[in-house]
C-alpha positions in Angstrom: 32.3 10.8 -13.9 32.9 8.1 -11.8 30.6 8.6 -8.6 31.3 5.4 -6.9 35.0 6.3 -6.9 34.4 9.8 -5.9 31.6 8.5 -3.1 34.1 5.7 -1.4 37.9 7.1 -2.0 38.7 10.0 0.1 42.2 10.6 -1.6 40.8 10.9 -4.8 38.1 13.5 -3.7 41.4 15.5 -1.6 43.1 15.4 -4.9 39.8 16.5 -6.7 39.8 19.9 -4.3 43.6 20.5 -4.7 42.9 20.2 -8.6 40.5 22.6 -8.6 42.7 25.5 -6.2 45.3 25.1 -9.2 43.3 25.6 -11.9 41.7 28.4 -10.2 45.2 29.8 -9.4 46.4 29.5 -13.1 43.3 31.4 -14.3 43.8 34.7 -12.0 47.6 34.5 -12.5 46.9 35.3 -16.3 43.8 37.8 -15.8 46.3 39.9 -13.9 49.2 39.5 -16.9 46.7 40.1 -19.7 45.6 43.4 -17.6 49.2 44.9 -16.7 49.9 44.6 -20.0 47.0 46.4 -21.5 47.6 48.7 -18.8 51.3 49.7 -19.5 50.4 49.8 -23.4 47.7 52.2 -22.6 50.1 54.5 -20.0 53.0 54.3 -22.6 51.4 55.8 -25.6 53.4 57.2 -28.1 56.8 56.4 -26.5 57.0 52.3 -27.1 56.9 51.3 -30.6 55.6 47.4 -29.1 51.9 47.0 -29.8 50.0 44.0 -29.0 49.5 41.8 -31.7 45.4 41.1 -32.2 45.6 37.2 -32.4 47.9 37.1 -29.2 45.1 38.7 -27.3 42.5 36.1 -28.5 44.2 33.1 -28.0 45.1 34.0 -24.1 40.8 35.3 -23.7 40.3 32.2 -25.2 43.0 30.5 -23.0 40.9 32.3 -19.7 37.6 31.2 -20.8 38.6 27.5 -21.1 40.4 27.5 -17.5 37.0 29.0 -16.6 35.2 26.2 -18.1 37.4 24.1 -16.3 37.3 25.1 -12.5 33.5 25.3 -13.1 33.5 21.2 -14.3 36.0 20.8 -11.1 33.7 22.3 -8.7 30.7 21.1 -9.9 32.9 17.0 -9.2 34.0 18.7 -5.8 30.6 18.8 -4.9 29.0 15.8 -6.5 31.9 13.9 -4.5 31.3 15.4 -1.5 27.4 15.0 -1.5 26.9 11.7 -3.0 27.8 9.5 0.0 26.2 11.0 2.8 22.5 10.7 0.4 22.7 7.2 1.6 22.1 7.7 5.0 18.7 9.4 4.2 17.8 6.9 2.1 18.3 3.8 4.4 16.7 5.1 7.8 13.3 5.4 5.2 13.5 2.1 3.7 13.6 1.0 7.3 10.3 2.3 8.6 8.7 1.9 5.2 8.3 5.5 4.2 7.9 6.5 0.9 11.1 7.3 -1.7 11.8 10.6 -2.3 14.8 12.2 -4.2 18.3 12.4 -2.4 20.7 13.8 -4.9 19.7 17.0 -6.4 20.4 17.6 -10.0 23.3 20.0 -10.7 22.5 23.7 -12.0 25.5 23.4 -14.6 24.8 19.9 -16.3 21.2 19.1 -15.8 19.3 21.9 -16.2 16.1 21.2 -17.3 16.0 17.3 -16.5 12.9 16.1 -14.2 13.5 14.4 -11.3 13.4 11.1 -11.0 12.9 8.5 -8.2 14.5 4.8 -9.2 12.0 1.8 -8.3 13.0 0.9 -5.0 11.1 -2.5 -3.6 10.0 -3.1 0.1 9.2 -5.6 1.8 7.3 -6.3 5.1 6.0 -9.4 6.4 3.1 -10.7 8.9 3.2 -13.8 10.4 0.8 -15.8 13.0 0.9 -19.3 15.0 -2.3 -20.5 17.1 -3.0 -23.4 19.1 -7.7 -24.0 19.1 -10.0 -26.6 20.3 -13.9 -26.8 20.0 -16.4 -29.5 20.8 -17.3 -30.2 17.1 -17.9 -33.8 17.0 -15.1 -34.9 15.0 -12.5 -32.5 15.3 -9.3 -32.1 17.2 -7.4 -29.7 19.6 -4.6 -28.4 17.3 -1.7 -26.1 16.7 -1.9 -24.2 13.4 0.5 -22.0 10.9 -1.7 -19.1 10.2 -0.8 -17.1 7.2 2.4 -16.3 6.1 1.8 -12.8 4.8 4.6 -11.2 2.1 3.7 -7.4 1.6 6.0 -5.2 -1.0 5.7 -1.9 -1.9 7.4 0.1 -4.7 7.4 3.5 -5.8 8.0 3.8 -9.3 7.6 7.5 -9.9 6.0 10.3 -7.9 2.8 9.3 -9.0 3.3 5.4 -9.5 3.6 3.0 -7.2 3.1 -0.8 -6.6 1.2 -2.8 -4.4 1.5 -6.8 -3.5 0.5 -8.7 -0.7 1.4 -12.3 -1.4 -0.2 -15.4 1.2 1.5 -18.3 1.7 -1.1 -20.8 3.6 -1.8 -24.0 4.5 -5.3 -26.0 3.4 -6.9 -26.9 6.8 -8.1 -30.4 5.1 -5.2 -31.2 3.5 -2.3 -29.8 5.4 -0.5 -28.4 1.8 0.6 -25.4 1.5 -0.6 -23.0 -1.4 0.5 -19.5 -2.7 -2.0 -16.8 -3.6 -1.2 -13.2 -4.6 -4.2 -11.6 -2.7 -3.6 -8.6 -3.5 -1.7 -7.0 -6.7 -2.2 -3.4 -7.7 -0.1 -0.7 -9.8 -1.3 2.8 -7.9 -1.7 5.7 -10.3 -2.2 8.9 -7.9 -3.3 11.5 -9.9 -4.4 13.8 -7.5 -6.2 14.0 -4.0 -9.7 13.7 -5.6 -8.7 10.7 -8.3 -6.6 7.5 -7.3 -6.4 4.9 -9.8 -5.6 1.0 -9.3 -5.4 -1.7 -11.6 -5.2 -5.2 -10.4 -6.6 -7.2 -8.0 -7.9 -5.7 -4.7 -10.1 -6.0 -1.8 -13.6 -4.7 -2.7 -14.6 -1.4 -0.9 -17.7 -3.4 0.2 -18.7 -1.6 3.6 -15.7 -0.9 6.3 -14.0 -3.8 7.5 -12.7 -5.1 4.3 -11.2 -1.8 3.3 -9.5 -0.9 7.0 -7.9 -5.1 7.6 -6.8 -6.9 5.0 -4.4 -9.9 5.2 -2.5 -9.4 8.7 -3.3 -11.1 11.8 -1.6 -8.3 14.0 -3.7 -5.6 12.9 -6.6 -6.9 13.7 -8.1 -6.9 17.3 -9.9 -10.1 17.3 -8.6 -13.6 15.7 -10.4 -13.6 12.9 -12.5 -11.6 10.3 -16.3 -12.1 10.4 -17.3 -14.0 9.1 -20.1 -11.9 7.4 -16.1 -10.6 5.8 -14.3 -14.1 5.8 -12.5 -14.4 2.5 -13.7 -16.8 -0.1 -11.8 -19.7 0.4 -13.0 -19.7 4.0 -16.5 -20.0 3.3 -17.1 -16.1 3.0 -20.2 -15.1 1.3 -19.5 -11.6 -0.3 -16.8 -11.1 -3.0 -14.4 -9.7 -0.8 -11.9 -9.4 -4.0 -12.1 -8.3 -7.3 -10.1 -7.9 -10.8 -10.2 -4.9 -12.5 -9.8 -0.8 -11.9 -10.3 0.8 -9.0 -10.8 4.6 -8.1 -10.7 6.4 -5.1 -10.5 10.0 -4.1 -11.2 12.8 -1.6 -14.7 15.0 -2.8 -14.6 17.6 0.2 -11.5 18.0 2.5 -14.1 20.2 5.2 -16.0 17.5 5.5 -14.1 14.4 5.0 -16.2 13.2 1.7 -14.6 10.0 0.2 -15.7 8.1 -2.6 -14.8 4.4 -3.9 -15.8 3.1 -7.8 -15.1 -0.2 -8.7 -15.7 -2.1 -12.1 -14.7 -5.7 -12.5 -14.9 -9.6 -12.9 -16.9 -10.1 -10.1 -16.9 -13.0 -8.4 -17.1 -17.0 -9.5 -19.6 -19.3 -7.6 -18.2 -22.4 -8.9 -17.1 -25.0 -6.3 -14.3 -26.3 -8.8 -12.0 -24.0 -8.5 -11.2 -20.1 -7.6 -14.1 -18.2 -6.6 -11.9 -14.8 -8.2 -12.0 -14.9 -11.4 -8.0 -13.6 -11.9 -8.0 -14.3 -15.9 -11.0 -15.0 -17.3 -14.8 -13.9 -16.4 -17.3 -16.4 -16.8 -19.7 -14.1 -18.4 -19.6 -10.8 -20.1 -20.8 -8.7 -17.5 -19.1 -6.9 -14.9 -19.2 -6.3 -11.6 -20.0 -2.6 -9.9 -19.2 -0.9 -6.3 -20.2 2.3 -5.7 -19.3 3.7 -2.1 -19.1 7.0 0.0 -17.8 7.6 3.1 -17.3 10.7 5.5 -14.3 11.5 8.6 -16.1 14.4 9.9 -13.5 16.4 11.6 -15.8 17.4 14.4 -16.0 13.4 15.4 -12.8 12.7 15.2 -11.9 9.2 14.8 -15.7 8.4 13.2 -15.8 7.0 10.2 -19.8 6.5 8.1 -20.4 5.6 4.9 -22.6 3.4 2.8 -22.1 1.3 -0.5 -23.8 -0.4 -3.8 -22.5 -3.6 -5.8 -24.0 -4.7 -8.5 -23.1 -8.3 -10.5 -24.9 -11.0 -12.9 -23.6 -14.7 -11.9 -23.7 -17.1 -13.8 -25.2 -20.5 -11.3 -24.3 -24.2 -12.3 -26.6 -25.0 -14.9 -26.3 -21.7 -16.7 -28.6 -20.6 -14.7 -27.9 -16.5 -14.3 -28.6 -14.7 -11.0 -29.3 -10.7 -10.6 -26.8 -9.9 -7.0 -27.1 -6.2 -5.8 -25.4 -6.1 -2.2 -25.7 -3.2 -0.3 -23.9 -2.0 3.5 -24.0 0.6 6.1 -21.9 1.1 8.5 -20.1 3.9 11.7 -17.4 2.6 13.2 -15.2 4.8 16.3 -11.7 4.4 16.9 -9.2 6.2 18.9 -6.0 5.2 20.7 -8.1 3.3 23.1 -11.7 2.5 22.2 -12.9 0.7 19.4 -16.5 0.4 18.1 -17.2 -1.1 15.1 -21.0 -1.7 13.3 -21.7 -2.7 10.3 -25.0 -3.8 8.1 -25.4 -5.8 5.1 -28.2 -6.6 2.7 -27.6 -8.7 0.0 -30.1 -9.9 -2.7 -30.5 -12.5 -5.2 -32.9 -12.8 -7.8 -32.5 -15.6 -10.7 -33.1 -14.4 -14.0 -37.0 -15.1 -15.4 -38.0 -15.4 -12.1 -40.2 -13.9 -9.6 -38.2 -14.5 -6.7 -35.9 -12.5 -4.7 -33.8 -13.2 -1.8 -32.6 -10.8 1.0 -29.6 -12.1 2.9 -29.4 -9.9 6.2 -26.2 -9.7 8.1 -24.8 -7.6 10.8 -21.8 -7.6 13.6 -21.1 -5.2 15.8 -17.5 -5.1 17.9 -16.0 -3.2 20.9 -13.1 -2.9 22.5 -11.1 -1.0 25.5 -7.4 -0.6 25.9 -5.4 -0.4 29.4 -2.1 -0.4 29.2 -0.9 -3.3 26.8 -4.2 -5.1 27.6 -7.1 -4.9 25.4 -10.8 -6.5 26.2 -13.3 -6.9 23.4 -16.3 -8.3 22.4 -18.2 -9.3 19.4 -21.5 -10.1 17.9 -22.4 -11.3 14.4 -25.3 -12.3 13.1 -25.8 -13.5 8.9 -29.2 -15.7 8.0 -29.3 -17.1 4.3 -33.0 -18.6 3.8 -33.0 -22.3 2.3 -34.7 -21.1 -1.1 -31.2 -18.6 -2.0 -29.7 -20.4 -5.1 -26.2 -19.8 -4.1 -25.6 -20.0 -0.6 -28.1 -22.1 1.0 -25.9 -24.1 3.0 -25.1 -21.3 5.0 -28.0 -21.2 6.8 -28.3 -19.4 10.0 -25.2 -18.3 11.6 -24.9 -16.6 14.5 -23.2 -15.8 17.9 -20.8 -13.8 20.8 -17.1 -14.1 20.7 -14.8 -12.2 23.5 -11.4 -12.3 24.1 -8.5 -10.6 25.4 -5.7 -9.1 23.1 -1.8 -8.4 24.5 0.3 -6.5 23.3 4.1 -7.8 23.6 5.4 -4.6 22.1 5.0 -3.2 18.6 5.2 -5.6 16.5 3.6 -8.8 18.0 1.1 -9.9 20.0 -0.8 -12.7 22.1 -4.7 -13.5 21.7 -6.9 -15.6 23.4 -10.6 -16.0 22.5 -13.9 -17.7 23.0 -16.8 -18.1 20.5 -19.6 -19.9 20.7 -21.5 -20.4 17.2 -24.9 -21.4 16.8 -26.3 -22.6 13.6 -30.3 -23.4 12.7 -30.8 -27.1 13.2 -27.2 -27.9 13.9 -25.8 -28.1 17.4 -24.0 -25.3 18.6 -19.9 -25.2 18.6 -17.9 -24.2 21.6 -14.4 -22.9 20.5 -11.7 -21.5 22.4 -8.1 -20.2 20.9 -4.8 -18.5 21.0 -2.6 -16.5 18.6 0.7 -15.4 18.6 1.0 -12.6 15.6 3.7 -10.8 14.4 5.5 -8.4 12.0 9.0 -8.3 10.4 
């Protein structure tokens, strides 16, 4: 059956419908002749001498049951023709606003009974964009505009179960003005149930909130920037913020709003010579471990407070291998128009055949107040790496306030402007004032 024929000619689907009256027509017409005749045999009796010859009678039932068989393949056309072009509509209007697939045409009774459903892979795409202009009083540097990310997120759903994540950065190196491609995120989504989700790929690590809630957009965030407690690898972030491997996920208590996330994977590099994620190949053979909870009581609505565990060995320059075990708090509130966000993080170090251990505290907490489009915040952040940490050292102490004012323009972009003032042990402190202009399409 040709459905695209069916779906765009309406002549052919008009002659479809007249088809089937015929047929249909035909079929009665011969009932009724097969039945007077049986009829005027049976009132006759003994006075005709004509009798109805056995093979007559089974060639015209078997004539009826094919014309049968054939107004039922009509209508069964009939109505493929007539439903298969109007599916489309459905189908478009939820691409649009990135809902998921579902199935439009339903299977008919007649020729595929017993066949499962099935949903074809159907790929989406969305994408996040952002343009800034900053200064600071960083002896050295310059007032300049700057490309932000360019941010390519598809979605497909491959079955009702399977479905495929990628969020794809196109960015430019600050030092060398080149732009670079990274897949950031890249994840095929097994959902088994409410209690077990499965992904395998890269993702972001459920390391405390803010990393789980804002990934690669701009736009969703309040503020400019992550913290940098959270800054992303490349950026001089200091927790492994990504990982390779498998993921789980699931819902233990709907009442309460009991959520778990366990991760096992590469871990993280801390090589300066080339990606700190280790995509393909893991430096050593042990792997990295998340373990965290959270609850959404439904009482507090819009609180969210959890904790989590990672565990890693890294292997340091020099072969050198260091114990990591990193471990977070935090509540956050949101609603429609107030935001407060807290989190905690403790990580440790300890170098193998060695006494020493070092705790790396770190904290920021963030609020923020809508009215109208307009949307006030304010942020504190605080991380301190003593000088004797094998790894990050450099780091130092790091801390300061940053406020700013968010606009939104309508849904889908927005205007930020900011002021931060950071302030670093034995270093003079930097003065740094921008803007962004984010936006979805």
């Amino acid at each position: 059956m040709d459905f695209m024929r069916l779906g765009t000619n309406n002549k052919g689907t008009i002659s479809l419908f007249k088809r089937t009256k015929r047929a249909g027509f035909r079929c009665r017409l011969l009932v009724v002749i097969i039945l007077g005749i049986l009829l005027t045999d049976r009132a006759a009796g003994q006075q005709s001498d004509q009798t109805i010859d056995a093979e007559t009678v089974k060639a015209l039932l078997q004539r009826v049951q094919s014309l049968e068989a054939e107004v039922s393949a009509l209508k069964a056309q009939a109505h493929d023709a007539g439903a298969t072009t109007p599916a489309a509509a459905p189908e478009t209007t939820a691409a649009t606003h990135g809902e998921k697939p579902s199935v439009v045409d339903e299977p008919d009774s007649h020729s595929m009974a017993g066949m499962a459903e099935t949903v074809a892979p159907r790929l989406r795409l969305r994408g996040y964009g952002d343009v800034g202009w900053n200064v600071n009083d960083r002896k050295g540097d310059t007032n300049s505009f700057a490309l932000g990310q360019l941010n390519l997120f598809l979605t497909s759903q491959l079955t009702n179960k399977v479905s495929f994540l990628a969020e794809t950065i196109i960015e430019a190196d600050k030092g060398t003005n080149e732009f670079g491609i990274e897949p950031e995120r890249l994840m095929l989504v097994y959902n088994a149930s409410d209690w077990l989700n499965l992904s395998f790929g890269r993702y972001h690590t459920g390391i405390g909130y803010y990393n789980t809630a804002y990934h690669h957009s701009a736009l969703m965030q309040t503020t400019l920037g992550r913290p940098f407690l959270f800054a992303f690898e490349d950026q001089g972030g200091i927790l492994p913020v990504h990982n390779v491997g498998v993921s789980a996920s699931g819902t233990i208590s709907s009442k309460y709003g009991f959520h778990y996330i366990a991760e096992i994977g590469n871990g993280r590099s801390v090589r300066k010579d080339g990606s700190l994620v280790q995509n393909v190949t893991d430096e050593n053979n042990g792997k990295a471990f998340n373990l965290a909870f959270f609850m959404r009581p439904s009482w507090l609505g819009g609180s969210q407070f959890g904790f989590s565990a990672y565990h890693d060995h890294l292997t340091s320059p020099g072969a050198t291998k260091t114990k990591e075990n990193i471990f977070s708090a935090h509540f956050v509130y949101q609603n429609t128009r107030f935001e407060f966000l807290n989190e905690a993080v403790l990580m440790r170090h300890s170098p193998d055949n060695s006494n020493l251990t070092v705790n790396i505290p770190g904290f920021y907490s963030q609020i923020s107040r809508r009215w109208g489009n307009y949307r006030p915040y304010f942020r504190y952040e605080y991380v301190k790496v003593p000088s004797r940490d094998p790894l990050f050292a450099d780091v130092g102490l790091l801390h300061g306030p940053r406020i700013g004012l968010r606009y939104d323009l309508n849904e889908f972009s927005a205007f930020k402007l900011e002021y931060n003032r950071s302030m670093r042990q034995g270093l003079n402190a930097v003065n740094f004032l921008g803007t962004q202009l984010s936006f979805a399409f």
